[in-house]
N, CA, C and O atoms as a CHARMM CRD file, in Angstrom:
* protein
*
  280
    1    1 UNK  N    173.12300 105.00800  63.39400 PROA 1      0.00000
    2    1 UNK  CA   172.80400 106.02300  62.41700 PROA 1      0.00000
    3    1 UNK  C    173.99100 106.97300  62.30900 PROA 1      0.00000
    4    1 UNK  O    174.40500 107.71600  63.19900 PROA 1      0.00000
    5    2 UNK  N    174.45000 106.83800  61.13700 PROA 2      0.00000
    6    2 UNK  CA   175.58400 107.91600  60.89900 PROA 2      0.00000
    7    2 UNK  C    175.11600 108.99300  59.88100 PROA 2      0.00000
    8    2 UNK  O    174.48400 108.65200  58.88100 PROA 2      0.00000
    9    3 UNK  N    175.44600 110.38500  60.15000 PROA 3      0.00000
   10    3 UNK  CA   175.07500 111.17300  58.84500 PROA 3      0.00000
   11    3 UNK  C    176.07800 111.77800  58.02300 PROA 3      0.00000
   12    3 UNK  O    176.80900 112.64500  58.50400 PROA 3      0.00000
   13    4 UNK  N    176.18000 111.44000  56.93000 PROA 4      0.00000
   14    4 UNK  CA   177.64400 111.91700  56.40600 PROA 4      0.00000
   15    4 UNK  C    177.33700 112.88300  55.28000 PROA 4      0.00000
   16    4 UNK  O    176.46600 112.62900  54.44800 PROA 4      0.00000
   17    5 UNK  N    178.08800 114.04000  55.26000 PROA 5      0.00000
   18    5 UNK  CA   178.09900 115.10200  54.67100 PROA 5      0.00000
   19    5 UNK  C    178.67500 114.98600  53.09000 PROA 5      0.00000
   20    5 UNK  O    179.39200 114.04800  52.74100 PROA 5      0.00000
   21    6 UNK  N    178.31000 115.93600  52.29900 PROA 6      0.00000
   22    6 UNK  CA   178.51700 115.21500  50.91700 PROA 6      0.00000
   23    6 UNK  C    179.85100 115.30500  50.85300 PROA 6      0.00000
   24    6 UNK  O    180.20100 114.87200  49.75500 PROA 6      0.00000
   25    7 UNK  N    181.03500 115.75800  51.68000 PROA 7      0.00000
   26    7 UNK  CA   182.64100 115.88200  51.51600 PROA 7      0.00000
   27    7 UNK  C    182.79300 114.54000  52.34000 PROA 7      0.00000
   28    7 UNK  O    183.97200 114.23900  52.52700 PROA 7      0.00000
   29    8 UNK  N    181.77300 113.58200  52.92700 PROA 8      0.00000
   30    8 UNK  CA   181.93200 112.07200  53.38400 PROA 8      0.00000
   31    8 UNK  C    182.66600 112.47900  54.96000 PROA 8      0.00000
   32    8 UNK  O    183.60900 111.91000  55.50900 PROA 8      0.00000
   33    9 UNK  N    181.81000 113.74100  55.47100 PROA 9      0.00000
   34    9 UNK  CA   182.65500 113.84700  57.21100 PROA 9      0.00000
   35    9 UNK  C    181.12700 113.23100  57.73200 PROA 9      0.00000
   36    9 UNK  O    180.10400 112.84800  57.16500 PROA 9      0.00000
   37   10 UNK  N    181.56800 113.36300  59.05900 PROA 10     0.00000
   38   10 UNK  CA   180.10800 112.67200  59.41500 PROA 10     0.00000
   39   10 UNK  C    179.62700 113.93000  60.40500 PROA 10     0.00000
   40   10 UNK  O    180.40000 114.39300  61.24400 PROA 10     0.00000
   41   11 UNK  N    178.68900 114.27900  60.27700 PROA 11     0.00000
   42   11 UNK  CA   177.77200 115.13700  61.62400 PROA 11     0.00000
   43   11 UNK  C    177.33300 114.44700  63.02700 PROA 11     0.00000
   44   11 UNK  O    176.85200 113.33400  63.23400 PROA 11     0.00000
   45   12 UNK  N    177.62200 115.35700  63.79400 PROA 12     0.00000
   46   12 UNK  CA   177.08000 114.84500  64.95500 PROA 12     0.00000
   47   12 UNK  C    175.83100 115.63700  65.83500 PROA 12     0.00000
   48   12 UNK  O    175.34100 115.39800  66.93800 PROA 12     0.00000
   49   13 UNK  N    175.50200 116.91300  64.59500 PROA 13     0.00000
   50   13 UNK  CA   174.34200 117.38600  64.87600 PROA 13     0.00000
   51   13 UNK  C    173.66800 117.59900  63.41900 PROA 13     0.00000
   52   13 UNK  O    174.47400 117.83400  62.51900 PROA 13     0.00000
   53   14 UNK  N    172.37300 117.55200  63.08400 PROA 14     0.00000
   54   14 UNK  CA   171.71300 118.09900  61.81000 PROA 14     0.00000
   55   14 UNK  C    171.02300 119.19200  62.16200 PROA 14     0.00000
   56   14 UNK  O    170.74300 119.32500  63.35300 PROA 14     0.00000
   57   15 UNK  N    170.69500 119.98500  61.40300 PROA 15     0.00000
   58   15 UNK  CA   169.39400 120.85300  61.33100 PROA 15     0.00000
   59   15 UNK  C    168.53200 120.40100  61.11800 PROA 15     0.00000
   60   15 UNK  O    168.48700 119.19000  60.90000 PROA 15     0.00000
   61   16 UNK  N    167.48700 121.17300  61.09000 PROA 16     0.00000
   62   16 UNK  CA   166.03400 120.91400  60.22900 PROA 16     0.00000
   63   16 UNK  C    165.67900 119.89100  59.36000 PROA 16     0.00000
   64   16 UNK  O    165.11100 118.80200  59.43600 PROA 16     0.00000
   65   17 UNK  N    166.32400 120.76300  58.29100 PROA 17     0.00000
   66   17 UNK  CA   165.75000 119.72700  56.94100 PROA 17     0.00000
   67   17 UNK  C    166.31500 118.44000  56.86000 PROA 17     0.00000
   68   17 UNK  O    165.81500 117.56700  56.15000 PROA 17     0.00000
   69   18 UNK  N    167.38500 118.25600  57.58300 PROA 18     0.00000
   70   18 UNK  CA   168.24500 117.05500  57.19400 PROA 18     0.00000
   71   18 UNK  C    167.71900 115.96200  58.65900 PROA 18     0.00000
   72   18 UNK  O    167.85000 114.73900  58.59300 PROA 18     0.00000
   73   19 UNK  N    167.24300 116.53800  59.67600 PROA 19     0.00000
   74   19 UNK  CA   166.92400 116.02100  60.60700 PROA 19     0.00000
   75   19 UNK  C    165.16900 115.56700  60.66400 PROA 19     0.00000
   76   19 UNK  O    164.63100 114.84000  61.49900 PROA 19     0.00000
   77   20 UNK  N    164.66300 116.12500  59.72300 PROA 20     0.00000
   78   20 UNK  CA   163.18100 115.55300  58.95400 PROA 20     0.00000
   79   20 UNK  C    163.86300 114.63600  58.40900 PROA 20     0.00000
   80   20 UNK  O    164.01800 113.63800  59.11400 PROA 20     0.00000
   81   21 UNK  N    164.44000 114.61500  57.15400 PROA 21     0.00000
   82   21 UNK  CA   164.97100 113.77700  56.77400 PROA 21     0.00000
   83   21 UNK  C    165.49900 112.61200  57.00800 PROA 21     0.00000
   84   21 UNK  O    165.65400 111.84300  56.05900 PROA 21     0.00000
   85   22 UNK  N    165.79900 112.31900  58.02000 PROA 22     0.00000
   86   22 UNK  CA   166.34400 111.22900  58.67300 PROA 22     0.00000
   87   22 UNK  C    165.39700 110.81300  59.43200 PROA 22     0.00000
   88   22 UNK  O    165.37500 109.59700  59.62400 PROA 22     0.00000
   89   23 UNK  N    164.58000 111.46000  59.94100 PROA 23     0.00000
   90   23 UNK  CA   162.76900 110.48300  60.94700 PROA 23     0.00000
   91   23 UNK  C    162.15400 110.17600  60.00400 PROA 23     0.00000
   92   23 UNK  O    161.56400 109.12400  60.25100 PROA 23     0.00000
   93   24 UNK  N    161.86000 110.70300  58.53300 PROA 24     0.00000
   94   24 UNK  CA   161.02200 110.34600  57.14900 PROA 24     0.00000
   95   24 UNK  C    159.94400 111.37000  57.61000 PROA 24     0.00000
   96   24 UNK  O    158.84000 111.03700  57.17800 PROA 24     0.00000
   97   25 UNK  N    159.91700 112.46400  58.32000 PROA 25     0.00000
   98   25 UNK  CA   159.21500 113.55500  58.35500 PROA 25     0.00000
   99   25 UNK  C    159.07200 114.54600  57.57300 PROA 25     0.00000
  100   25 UNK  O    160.04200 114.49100  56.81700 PROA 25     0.00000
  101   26 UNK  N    158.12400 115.86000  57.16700 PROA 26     0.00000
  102   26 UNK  CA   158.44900 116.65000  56.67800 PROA 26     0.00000
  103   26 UNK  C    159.15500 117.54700  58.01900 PROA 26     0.00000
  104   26 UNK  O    158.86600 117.51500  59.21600 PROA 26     0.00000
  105   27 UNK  N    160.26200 118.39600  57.22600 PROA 27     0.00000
  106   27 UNK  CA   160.71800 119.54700  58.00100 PROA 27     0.00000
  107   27 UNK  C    159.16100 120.34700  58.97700 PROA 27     0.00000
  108   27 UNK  O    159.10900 120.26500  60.20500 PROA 27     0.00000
  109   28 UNK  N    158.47600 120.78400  58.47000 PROA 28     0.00000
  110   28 UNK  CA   157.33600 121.07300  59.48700 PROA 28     0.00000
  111   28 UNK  C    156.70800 120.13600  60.26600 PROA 28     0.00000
  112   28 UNK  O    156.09200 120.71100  61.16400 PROA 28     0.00000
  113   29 UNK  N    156.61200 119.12000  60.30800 PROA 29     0.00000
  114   29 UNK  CA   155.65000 118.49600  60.80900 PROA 29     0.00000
  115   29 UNK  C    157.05000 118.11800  61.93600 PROA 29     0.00000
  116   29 UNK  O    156.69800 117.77600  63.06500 PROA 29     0.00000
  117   30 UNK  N    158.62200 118.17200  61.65600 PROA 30     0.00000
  118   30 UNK  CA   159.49700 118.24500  62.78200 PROA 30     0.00000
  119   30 UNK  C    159.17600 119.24500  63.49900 PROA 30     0.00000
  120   30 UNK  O    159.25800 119.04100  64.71000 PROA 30     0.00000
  121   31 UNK  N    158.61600 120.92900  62.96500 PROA 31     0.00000
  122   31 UNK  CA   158.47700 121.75700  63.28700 PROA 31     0.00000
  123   31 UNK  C    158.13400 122.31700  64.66700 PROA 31     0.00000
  124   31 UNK  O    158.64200 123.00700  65.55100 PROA 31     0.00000
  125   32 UNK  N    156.50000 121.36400  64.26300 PROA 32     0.00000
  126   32 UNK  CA   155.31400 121.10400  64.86300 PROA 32     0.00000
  127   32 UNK  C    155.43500 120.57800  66.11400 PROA 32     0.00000
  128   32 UNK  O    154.86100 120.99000  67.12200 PROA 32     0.00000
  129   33 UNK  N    156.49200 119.29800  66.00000 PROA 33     0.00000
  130   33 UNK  CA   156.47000 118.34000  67.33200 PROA 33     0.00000
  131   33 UNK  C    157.86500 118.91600  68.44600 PROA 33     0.00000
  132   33 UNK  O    158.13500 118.51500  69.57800 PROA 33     0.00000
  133   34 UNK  N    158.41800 119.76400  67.77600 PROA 34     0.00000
  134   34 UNK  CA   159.62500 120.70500  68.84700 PROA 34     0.00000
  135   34 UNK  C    158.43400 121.82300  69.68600 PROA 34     0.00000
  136   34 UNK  O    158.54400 122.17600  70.86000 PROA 34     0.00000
  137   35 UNK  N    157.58900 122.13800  68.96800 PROA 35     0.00000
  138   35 UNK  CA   156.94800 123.32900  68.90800 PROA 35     0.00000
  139   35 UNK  C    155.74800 123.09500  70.06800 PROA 35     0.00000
  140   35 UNK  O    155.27900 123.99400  70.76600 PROA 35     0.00000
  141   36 UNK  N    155.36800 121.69000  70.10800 PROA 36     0.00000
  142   36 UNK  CA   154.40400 121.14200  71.14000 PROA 36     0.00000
  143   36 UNK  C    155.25800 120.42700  72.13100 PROA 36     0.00000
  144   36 UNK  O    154.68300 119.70600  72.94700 PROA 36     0.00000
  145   37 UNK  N    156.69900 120.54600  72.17000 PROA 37     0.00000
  146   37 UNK  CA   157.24800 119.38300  73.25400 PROA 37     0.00000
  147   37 UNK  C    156.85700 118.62600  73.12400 PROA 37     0.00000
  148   37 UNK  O    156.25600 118.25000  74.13100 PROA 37     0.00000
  149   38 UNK  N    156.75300 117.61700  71.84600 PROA 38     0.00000
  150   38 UNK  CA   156.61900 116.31500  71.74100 PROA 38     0.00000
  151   38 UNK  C    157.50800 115.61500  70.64700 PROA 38     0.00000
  152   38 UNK  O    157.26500 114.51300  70.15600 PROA 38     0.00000
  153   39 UNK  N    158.38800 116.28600  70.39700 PROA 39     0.00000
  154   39 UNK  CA   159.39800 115.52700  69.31500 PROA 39     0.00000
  155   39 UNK  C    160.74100 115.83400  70.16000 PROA 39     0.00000
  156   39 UNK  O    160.65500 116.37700  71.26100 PROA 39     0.00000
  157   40 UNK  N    162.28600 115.37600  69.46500 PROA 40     0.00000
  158   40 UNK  CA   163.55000 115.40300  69.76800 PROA 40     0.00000
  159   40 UNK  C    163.73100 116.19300  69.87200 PROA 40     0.00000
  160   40 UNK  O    163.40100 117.11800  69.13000 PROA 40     0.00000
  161   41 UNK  N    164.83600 116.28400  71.61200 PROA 41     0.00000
  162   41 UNK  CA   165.61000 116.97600  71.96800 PROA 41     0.00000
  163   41 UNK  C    166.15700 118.08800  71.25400 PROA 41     0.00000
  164   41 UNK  O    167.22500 117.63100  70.84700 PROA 41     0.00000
  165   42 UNK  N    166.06700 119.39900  70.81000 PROA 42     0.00000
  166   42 UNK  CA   166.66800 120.76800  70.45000 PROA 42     0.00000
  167   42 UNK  C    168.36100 120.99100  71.08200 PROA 42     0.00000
  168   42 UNK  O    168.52600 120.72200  72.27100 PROA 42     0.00000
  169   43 UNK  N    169.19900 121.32800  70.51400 PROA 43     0.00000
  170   43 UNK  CA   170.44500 121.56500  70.80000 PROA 43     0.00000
  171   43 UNK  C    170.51300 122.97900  70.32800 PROA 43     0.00000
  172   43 UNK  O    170.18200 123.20200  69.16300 PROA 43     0.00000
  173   44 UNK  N    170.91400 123.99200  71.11700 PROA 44     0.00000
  174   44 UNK  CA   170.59200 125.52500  70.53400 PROA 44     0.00000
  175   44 UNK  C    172.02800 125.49900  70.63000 PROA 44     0.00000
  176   44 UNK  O    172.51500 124.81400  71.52900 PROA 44     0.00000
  177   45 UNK  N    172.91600 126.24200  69.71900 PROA 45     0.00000
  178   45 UNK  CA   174.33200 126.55600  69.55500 PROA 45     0.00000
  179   45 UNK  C    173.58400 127.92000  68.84900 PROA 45     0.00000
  180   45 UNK  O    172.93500 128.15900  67.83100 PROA 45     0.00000
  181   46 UNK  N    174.12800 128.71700  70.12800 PROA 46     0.00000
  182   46 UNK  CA   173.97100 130.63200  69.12200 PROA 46     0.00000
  183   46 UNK  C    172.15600 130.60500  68.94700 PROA 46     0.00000
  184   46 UNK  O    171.26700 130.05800  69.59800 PROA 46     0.00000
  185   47 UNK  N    172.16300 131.24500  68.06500 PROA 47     0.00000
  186   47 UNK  CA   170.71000 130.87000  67.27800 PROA 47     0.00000
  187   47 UNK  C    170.28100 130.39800  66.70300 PROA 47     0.00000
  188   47 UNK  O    169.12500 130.63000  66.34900 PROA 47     0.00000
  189   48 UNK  N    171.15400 129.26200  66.20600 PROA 48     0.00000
  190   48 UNK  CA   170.84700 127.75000  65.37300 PROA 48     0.00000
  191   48 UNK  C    170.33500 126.85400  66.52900 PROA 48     0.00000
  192   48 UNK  O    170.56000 126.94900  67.73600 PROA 48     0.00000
  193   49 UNK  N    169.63400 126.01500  65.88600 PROA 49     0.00000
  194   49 UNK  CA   168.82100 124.75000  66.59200 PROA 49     0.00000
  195   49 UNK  C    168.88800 123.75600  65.51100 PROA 49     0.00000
  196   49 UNK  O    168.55100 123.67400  64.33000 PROA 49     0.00000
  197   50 UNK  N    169.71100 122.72400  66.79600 PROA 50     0.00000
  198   50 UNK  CA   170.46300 121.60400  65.76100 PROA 50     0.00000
  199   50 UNK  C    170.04900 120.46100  66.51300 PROA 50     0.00000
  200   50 UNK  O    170.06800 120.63300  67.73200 PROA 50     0.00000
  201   51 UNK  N    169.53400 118.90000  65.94600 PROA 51     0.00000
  202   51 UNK  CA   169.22000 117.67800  65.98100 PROA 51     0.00000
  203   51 UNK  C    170.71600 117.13400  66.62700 PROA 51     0.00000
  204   51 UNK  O    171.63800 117.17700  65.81200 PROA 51     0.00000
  205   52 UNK  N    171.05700 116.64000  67.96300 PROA 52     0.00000
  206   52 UNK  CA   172.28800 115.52000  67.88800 PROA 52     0.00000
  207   52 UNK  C    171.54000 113.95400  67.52600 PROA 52     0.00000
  208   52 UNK  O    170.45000 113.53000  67.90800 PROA 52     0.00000
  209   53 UNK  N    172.33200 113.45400  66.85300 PROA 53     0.00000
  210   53 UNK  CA   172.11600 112.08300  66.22500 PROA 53     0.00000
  211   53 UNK  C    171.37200 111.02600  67.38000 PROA 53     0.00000
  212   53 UNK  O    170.29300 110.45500  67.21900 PROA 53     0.00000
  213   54 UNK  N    172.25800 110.94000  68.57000 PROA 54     0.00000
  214   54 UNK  CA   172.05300 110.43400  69.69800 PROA 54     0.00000
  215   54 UNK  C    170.59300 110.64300  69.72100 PROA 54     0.00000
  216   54 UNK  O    169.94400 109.60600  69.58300 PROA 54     0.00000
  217   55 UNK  N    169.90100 111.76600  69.86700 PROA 55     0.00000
  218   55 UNK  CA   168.54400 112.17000  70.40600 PROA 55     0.00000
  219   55 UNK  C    167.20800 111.99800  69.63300 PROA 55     0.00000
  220   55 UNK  O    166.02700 111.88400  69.96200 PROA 55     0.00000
  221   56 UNK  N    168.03600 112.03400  68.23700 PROA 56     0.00000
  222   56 UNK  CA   167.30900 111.54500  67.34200 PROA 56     0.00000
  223   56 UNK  C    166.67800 109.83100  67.74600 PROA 56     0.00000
  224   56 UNK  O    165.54900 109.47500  68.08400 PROA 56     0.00000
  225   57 UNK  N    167.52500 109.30300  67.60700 PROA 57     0.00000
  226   57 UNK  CA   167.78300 108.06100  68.03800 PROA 57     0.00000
  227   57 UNK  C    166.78300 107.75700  68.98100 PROA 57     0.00000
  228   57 UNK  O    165.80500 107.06000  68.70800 PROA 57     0.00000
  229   58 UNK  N    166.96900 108.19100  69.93000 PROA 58     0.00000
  230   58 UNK  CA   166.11300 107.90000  71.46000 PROA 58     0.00000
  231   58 UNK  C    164.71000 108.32000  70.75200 PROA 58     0.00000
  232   58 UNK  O    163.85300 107.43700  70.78500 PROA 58     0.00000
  233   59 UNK  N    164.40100 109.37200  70.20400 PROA 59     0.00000
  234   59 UNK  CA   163.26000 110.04700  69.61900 PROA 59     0.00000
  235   59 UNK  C    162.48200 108.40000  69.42900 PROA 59     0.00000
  236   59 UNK  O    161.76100 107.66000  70.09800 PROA 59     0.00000
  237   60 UNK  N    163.15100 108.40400  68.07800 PROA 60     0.00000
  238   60 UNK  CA   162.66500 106.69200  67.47500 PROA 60     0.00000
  239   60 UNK  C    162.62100 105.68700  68.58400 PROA 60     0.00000
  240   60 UNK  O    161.47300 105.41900  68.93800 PROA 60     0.00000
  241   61 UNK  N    163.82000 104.90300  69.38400 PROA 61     0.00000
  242   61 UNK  CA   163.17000 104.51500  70.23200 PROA 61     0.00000
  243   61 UNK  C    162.17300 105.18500  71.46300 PROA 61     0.00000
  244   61 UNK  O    161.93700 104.23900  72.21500 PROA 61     0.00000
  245   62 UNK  N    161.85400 105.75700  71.70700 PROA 62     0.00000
  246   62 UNK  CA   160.40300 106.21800  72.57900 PROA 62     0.00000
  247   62 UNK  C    159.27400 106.20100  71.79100 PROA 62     0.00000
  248   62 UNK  O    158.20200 106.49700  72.31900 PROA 62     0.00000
  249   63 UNK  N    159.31300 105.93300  70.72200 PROA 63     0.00000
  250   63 UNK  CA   157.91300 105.93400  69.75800 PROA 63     0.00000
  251   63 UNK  C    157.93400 104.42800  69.12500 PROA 63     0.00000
  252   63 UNK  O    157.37700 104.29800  68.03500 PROA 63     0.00000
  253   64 UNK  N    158.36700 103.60000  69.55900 PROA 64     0.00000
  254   64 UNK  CA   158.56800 102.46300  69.06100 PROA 64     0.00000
  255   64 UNK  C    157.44800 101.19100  69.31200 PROA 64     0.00000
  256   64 UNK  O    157.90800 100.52000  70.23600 PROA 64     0.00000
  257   65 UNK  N    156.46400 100.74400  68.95500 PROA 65     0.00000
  258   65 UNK  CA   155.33400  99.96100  69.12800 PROA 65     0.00000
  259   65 UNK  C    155.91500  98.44400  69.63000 PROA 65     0.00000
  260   65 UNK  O    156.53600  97.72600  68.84700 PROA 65     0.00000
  261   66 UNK  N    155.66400  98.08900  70.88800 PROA 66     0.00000
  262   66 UNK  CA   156.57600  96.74400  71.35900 PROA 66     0.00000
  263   66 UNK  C    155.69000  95.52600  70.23800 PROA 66     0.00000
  264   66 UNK  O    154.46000  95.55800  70.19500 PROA 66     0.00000
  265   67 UNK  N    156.19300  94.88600  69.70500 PROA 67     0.00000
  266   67 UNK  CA   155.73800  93.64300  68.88300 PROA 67     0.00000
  267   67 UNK  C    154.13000  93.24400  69.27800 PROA 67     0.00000
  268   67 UNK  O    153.72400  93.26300  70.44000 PROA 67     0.00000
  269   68 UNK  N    153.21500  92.84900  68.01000 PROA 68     0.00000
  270   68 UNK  CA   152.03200  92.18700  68.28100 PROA 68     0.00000
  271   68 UNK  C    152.17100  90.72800  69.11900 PROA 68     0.00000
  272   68 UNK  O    152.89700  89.89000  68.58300 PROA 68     0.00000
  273   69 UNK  N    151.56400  90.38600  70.32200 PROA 69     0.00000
  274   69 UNK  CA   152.17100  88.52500  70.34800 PROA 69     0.00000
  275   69 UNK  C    151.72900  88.11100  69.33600 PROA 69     0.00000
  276   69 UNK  O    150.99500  88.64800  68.50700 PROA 69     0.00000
  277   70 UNK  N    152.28700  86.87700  69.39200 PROA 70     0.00000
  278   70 UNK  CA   152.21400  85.77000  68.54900 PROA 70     0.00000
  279   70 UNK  C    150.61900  84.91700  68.55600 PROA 70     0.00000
  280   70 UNK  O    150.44700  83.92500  67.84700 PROA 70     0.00000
């Protein structure tokens, strides 16, 4: 997962909206699951709270349903 900025740099942290964006969440319902310790890792720089890509990542895999058998 790469996120690239509309000048085509790539991020290695998102915010909020862009970090809903990328799980197919709404921004609140990301809100919600920082807010209960049950969603991705928080990166606080200052008083911003920023998504790293990496954690995102892991997010998705830890919620990942292992295959129905066959």
């Amino acid at each position: 997962m790469r996120a690239r900025n509309s000048d085509g740099s790539i991020s290695l942290l998102l915010d909020y909206p862009r970090a809903a964006q990328a799980l197919a969440i709404t921004e609140q319902a990301l809100r919600d699951l920082v807010w209960k310790n049950r969603g991705p890792v928080v990166t606080k720089i200052g008083r911003r709270r920023m998504f790293a890509l990496s954690d995102l990542e892991e997010f998705v895999a830890r919620h990942r349903s292992p295959p129905a058998p066959p």
